[in-house]
N, C-alpha and C positions, 0 to 999 in steps of 0.2 A: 464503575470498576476501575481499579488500578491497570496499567498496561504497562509493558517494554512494547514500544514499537520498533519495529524496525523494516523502514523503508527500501524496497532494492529496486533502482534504475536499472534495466537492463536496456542496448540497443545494439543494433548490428556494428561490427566492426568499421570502424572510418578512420584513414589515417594516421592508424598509431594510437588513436583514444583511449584511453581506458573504456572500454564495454559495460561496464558493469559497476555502479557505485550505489554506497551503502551510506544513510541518515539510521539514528539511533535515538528516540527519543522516551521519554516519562511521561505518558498520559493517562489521564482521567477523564472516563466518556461511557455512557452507556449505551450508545449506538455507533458503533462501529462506523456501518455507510454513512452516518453525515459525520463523523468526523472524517472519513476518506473527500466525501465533497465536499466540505469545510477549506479541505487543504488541498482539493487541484481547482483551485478557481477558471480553467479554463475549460472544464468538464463541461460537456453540457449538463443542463438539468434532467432532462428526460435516457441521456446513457443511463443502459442494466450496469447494476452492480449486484452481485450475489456476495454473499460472505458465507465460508466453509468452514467449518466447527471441527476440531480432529478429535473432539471429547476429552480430549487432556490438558485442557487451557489455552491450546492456541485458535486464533480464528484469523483467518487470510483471506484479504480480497486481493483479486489480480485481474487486472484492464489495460486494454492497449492505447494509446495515445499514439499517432501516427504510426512509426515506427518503432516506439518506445515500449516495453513491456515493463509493467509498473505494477508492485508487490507490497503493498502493507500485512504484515505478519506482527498480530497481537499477541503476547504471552503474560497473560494474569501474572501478576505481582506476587 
């Protein structure tokens, strides 16, 4: 399936940072979760990932990395 992804880094405030940053991509995948562990190579293999369906085309996974909160949000093409 075609996809908009779009990535959101969230992480606690530090120093003036920006909090919150946004990646925008065009993909083509028909499993979601391995293209989510595809692209955080630092994932372990055995981390849960669920992936949440809204029945309107979009399906969002979201997993923490230390303090990072991390959002892939797919929306059918």
């Amino acid at each position: 399936m075609n996809y908009e992804l779009i990535i959101t880094r969230t992480q606690p405030p530090c120093g003036g940072k920006e909090t919150r940053t946004h990646e925008i991509r065009s993909v083509n995948t028909d499993d979601v979760i391995a293209y989510v562990r595809a692209c955080e190579s630092d994932m372990p293999a055995d981390a849960p990932l669920t992936a949440s369906d809204d029945g309107k085309g979009t399906v969002t996974v979201e997993f923490k990395s230390g303090a990072e909160t991390i959002t892939y949000e797919f929306t059918e093409d």
